[in-house]
KOLZA-300056 format. One line per field, with one value per residue (C-alpha): residue in one letter; x, y, z; residue number from 1. Coordinates in steps of 0.02 Angstrom, whole numbers. Layout:
<nodes>
r <- (A  ...)
X <- (X  ...)
Y <- (Y  ...)
Z <- (Z  ...)
k <- (NUM  ...)
</nodes>
This chain:
<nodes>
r <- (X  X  X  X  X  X  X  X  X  X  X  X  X  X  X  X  X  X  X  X  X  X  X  X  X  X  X  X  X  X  X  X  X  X  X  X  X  X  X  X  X  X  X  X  X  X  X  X  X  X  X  X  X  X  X  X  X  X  X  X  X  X  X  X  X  X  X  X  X  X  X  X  X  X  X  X  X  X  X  X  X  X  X  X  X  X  X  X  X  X  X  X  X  X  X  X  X  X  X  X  X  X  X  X  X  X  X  X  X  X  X  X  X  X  X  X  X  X  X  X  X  X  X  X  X  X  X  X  X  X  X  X  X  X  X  X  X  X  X  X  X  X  X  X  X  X  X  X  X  X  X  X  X  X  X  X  X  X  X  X  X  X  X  X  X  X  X  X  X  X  X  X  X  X  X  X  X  X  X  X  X  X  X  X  X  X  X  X  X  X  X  X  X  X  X  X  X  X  X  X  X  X  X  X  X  X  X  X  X  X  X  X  X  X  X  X  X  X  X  X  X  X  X  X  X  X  X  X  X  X  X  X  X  X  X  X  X  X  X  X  X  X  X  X  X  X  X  X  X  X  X  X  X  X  X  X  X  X  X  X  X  X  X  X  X  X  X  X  X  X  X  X  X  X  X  X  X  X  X  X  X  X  X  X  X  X  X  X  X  X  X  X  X  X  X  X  X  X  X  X  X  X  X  X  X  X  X  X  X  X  X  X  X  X  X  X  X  X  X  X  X  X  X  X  X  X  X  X  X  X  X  X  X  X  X  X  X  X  X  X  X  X  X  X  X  X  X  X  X  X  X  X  X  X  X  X  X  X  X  X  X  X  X  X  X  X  X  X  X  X  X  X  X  X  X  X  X  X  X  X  X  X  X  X  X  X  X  X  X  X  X  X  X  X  X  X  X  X  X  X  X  X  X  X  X  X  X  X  X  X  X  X  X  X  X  X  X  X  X  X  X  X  X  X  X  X  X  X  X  X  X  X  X  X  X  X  X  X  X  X  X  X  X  X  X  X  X  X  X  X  X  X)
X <- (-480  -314  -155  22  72  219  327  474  509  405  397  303  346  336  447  488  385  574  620  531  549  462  520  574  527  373  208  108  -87  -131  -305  -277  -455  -492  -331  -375  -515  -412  -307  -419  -457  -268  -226  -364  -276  -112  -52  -118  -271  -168  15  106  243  419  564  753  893  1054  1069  944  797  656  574  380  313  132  8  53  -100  -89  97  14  -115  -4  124  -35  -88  96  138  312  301  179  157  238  298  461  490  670  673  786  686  613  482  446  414  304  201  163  112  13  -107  -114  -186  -322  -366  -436  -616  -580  -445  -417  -436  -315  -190  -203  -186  -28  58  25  82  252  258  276  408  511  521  489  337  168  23  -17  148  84  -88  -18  95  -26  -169  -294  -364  -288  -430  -435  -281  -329  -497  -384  -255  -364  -455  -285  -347  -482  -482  -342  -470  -565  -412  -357  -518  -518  -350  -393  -529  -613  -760  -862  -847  -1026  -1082  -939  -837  -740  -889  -943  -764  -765  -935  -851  -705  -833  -830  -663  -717  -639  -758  -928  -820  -802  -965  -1049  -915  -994  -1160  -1131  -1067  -1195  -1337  -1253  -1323  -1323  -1205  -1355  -1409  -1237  -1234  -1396  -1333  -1149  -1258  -1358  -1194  -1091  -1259  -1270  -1074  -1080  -929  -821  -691  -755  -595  -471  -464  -481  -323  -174  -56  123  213  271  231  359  379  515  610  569  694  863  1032  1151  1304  1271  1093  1030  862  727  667  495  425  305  370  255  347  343  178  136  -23  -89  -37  37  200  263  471  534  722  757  891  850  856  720  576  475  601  680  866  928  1096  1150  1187  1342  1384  1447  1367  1221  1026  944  778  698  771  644  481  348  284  428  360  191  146  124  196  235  244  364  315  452  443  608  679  823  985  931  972  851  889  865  768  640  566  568  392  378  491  336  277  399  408  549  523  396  405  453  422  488  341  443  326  480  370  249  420  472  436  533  723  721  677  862  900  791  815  912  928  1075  1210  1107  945  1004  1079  925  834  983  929  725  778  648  603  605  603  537  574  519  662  786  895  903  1094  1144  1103  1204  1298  1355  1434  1652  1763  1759  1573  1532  1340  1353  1154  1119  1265  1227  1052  1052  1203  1052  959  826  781  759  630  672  558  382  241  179  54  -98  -24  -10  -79  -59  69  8  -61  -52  80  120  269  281  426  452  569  698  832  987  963  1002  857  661  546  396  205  173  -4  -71  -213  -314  -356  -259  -383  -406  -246  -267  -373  -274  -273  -72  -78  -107  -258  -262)
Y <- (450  425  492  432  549  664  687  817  994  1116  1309  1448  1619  1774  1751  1873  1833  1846  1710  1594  1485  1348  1174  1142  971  956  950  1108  1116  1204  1277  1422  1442  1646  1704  1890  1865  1797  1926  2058  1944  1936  2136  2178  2026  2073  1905  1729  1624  1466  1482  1394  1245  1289  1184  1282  1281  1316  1474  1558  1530  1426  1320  1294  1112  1169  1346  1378  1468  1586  1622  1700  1780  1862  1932  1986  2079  2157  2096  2093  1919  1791  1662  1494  1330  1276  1105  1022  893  817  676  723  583  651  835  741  665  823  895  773  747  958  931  807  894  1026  1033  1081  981  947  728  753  835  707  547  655  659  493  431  572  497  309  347  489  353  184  156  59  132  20  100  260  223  172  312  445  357  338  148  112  124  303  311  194  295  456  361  275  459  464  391  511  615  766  881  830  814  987  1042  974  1038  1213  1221  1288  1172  1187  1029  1039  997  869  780  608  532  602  578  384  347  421  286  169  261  241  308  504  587  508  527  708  741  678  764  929  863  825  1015  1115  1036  995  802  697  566  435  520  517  342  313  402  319  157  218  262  106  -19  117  72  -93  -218  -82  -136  -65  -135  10  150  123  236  314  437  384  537  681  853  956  1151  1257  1241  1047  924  901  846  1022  910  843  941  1113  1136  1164  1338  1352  1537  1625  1729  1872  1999  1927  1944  1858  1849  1881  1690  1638  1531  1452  1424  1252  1189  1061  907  754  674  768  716  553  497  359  307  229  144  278  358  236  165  221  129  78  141  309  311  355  191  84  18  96  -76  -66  60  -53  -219  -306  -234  -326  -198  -254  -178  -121  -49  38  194  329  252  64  -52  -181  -342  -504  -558  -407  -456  -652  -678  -590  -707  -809  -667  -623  -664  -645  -467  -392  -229  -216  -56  -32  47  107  256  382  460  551  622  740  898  863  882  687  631  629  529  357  174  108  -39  -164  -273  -410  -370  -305  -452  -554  -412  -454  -646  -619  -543  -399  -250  -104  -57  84  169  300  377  507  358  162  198  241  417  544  581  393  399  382  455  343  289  199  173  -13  -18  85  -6  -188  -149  -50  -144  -273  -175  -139  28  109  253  377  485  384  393  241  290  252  68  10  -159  -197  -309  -313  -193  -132  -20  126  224  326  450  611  517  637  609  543  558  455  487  591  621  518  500  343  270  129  38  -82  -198  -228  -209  -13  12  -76  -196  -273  -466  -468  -406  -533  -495  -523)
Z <- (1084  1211  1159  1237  1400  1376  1505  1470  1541  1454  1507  1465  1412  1260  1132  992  852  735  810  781  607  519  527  349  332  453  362  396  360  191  240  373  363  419  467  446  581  700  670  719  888  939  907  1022  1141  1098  1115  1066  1160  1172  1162  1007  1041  991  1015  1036  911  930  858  957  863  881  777  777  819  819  794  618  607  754  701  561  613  770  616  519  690  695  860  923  1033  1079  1233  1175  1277  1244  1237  1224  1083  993  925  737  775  940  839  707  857  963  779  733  899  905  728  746  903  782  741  550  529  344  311  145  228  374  248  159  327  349  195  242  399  342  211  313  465  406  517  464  478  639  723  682  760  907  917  905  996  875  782  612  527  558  468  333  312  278  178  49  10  -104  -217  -274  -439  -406  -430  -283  -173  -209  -163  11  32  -13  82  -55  -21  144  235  325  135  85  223  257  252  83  25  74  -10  -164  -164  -229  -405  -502  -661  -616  -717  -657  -470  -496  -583  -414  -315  -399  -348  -176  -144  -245  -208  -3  -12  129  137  125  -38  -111  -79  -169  -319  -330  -318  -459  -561  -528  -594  -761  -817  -884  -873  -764  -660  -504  -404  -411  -524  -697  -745  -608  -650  -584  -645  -535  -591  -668  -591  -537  -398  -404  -343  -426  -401  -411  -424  -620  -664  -687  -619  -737  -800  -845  -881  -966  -1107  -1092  -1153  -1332  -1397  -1555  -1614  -1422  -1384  -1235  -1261  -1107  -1137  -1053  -989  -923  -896  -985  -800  -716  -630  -703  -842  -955  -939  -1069  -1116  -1211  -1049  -980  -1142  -1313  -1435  -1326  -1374  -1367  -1323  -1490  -1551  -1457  -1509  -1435  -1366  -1274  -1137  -1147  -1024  -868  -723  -542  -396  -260  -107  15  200  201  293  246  157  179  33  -59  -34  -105  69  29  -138  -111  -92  -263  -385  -443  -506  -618  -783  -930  -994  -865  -803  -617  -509  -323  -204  -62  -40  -52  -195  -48  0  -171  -136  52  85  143  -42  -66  103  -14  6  -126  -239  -199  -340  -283  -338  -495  -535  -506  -596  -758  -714  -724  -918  -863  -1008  -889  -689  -593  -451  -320  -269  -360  -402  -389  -341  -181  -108  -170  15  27  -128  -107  -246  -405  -385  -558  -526  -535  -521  -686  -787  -723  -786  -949  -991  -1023  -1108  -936  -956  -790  -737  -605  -479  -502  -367  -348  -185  -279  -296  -111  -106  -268  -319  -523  -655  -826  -871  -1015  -998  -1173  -1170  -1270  -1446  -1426  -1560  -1518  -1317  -1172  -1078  -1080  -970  -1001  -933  -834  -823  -729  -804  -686  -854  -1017  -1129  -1071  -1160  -1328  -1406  -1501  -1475  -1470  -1282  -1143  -1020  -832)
k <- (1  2  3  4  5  6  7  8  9  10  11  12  13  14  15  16  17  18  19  20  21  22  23  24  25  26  27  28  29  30  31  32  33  34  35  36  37  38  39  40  41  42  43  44  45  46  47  48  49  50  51  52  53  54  55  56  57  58  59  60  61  62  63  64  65  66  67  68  69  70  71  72  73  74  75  76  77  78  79  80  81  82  83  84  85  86  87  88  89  90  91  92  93  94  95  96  97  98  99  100  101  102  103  104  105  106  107  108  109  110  111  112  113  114  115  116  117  118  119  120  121  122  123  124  125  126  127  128  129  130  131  132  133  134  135  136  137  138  139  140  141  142  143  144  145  146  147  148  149  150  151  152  153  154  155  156  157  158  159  160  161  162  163  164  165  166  167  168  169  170  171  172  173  174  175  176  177  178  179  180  181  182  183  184  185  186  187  188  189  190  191  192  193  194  195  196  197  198  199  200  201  202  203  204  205  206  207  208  209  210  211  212  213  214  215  216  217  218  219  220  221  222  223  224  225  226  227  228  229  230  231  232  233  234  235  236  237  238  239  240  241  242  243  244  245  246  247  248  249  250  251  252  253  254  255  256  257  258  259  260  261  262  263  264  265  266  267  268  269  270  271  272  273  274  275  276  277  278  279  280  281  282  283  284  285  286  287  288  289  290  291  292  293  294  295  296  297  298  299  300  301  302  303  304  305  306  307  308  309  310  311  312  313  314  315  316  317  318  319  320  321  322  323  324  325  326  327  328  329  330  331  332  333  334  335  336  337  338  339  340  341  342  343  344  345  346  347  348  349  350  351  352  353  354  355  356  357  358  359  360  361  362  363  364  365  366  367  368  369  370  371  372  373  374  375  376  377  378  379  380  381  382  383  384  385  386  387  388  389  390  391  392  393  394  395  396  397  398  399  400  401  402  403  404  405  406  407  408  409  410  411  412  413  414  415  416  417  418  419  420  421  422  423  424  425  426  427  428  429  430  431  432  433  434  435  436  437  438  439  440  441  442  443  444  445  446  447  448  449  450  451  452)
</nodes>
């Protein structure tokens, strides 16, 4: 493995621990594996082995490019200052480079948290996954080998990003034979298997053979079902300007009947949601007024490689118009959805007057998007901004869903869709649960629905 030469002033010195501060939008690894340990080794050092990479602000701090997990352990040792190089960078790509060879330098390096940085790294700065390759030194298919892991039941990825797993028993290559399985509970009952009983990868593979030939008439494909819908928590993102964030707390100190009762607030417009034309217009529809086979059908996914506050243009989506058929359901991969727990989620591409006038023209049901908003960012917006994207659309009775992740979907340009929201009486918008299904007849069998 080569990575690209470096060739800026660096120097070396102890710096006060105090100063030195996280980079809030730089991926940092999950799993800080012993940290206690190593804190033992570096009090009886007093400073750090190898010396963490800091860049300088301008208020006299620095901010950490790389040793996230010494920077712990050195506070958890209660030293005062630690040997760091200090770099000079102004480039955030630059940062996200240096970070990202340090990391798969690591023996234990974590392949989830590589393929999330990845996927971060493509939607923060626009690049494909061959750029990326090329910028960090490695072939794409290591990237693609990371990236496609994904897909896996959530319960398996948040076991490899814990660390709560050891990886001599269940690696990459474990994880990759497991891909073949889309059916998440045979996937995670093997999963179990694989890490209890520590099987080789060669045995795994004879068993997910063995699984796969026992399921008759599966779609072996892509997954059988994906969840599209980002999780709702505090502190999740929102726009301060028109919304109050959401509230969600246990009411513990009201005890009846020794059951827990979780209380819940939140806007109508938070996280994965429905607009409908209630919202703009006076008269328009709430979205209890729909039939629920409105929220039920094919969907195209147009696939778009965009960066911060670029517009969607007609010249994007061309190759898709075939596809598109009067009242389909159209959803917009940009892969800003990787980005929603990040600050950038609110710097997303956005969908231009053209497209949703063609959109108006196609007579689709419903489109989705990845992004806070198919209107322009909320820091482009002049005085007197009428979101002509929202009112050209639900004017026409297109409902529009906000804040999807649509990762699982790269490379697909067509699957089955069901987008049910909560019937709230009388409102303008809900928050709904979006599901992809890889065949129409997982959804209902009812010979009224066409099959692809």
């Amino acid at each position: 493995m080569q990575f690209p030469m470096q060739h800026t002033r660096k120097t070396t010195k102890k710096i006060p621990i105090n100063k030195i501060r996280l980079i809030d939008w730089l991926p940092s690894r999950k799993d800080m594996g012993d940290v206690v340990e190593l804190a033992k080794s570096l009090r009886r050092r007093g400073d750090v082995d190898v010396p963490v990479k800091v860049r300088p602000a301008k208020d006299g701090f620095y901010e950490l490019i790389w040793g996230r997990r010494r920077l712990e352990a050195a506070m958890l040792a209660g030293l005062n200052e630690i040997s760091a190089i200090i770099e000079e960078i102004d480039n955030d790509e630059e940062v996200l480079i240096q970070s990202t060879i340090e990391n798969i330098l690591r023996k234990d390096k974590n392949p989830v948290e590589e393929a999330e940085l990845f996927e971060f790294w493509k939607a923060k700065f626009g690049k494909t996954y061959e750029e990326i390759a090329r910028l960090i030194g490695v072939t794409p298919s290591y990237i693609y080998n990371r990236v496609q892991l994904l897909s896996l039941s959530p319960d398996i990825i948040r076991a490899l990003q814990t660390g709560s797993i050891d990886t001599s028993r269940f690696g990459l290559l474990h994880a990759r034979v497991l891909l073949k399985v889309r059916d998440r509970v045979i996937q995670k009952k093997l999963f179990q298997e694989a890490v209890e009983e520590s099987l080789t990868v060669r045995e795994l593979k004879r068993r997910v053979d063995a699984a796969i030939k026992t399921v008759k008439g599966y779609n072996h494909s892509r997954p059988a079902v994906m969840d599209l819908t980002q999780p709702i928590f505090n502190n999740m993102p929102y726009q301060p300007k028109i919304l109050t964030p959401p509230e969600i707390r246990l009411t513990s100190n009201v005890v009846v009947d020794s059951v827990n009762i979780t209380e819940i607030r939140l806007p109508s417009h938070i996280g994965t949601h429905i607009d409908a034309p209630r919202q703009f217009f006076e008269k328009g529809k709430t979205i209890n007024e729909y039939d629920i086979l409105k929220f039920i059908g094919e969907c195209v996914v147009i696939e778009v490689n965009k960066s911060s506050n670029q517009p969607i243009t007609l010249n994007d989506i061309r190759k898709y118009e075939g596809l598109v058929k009067e009242n389909a359901i159209i959803f917009f991969n940009t892969g800003w959805g990787s980005l929603f727990r990040y600050p950038e989620y609110y710097s997303h591409p956005y969908i231009s007057e053209e497209v949703a006038w063609w959109l108006r023209d196609c007579k689709v049901s419903i489109i989705g998007v990845d992004t806070l908003t198919p209107e322009i960012p909320y820091h482009m917006r002049r005085e007197g901004f009428d979101y002509p994207i929202h009112k050209i659309l639900l004017s026409n009775d297109i409902l529009i869903i906000e804040n999807l992740n649509l990762t699982q979907l790269n490379g697909i340009s067509k699957i089955w869709i069901t987008a049910f929201p909560i019937p709230i009486i009388g409102c303008e918008a809900a928050p709904c649960r979006v599901v992809a299904w890889s065949r129409a007849e997982h959804v209902i069998g009812s010979n009224d629905v066409r099959k692809y």
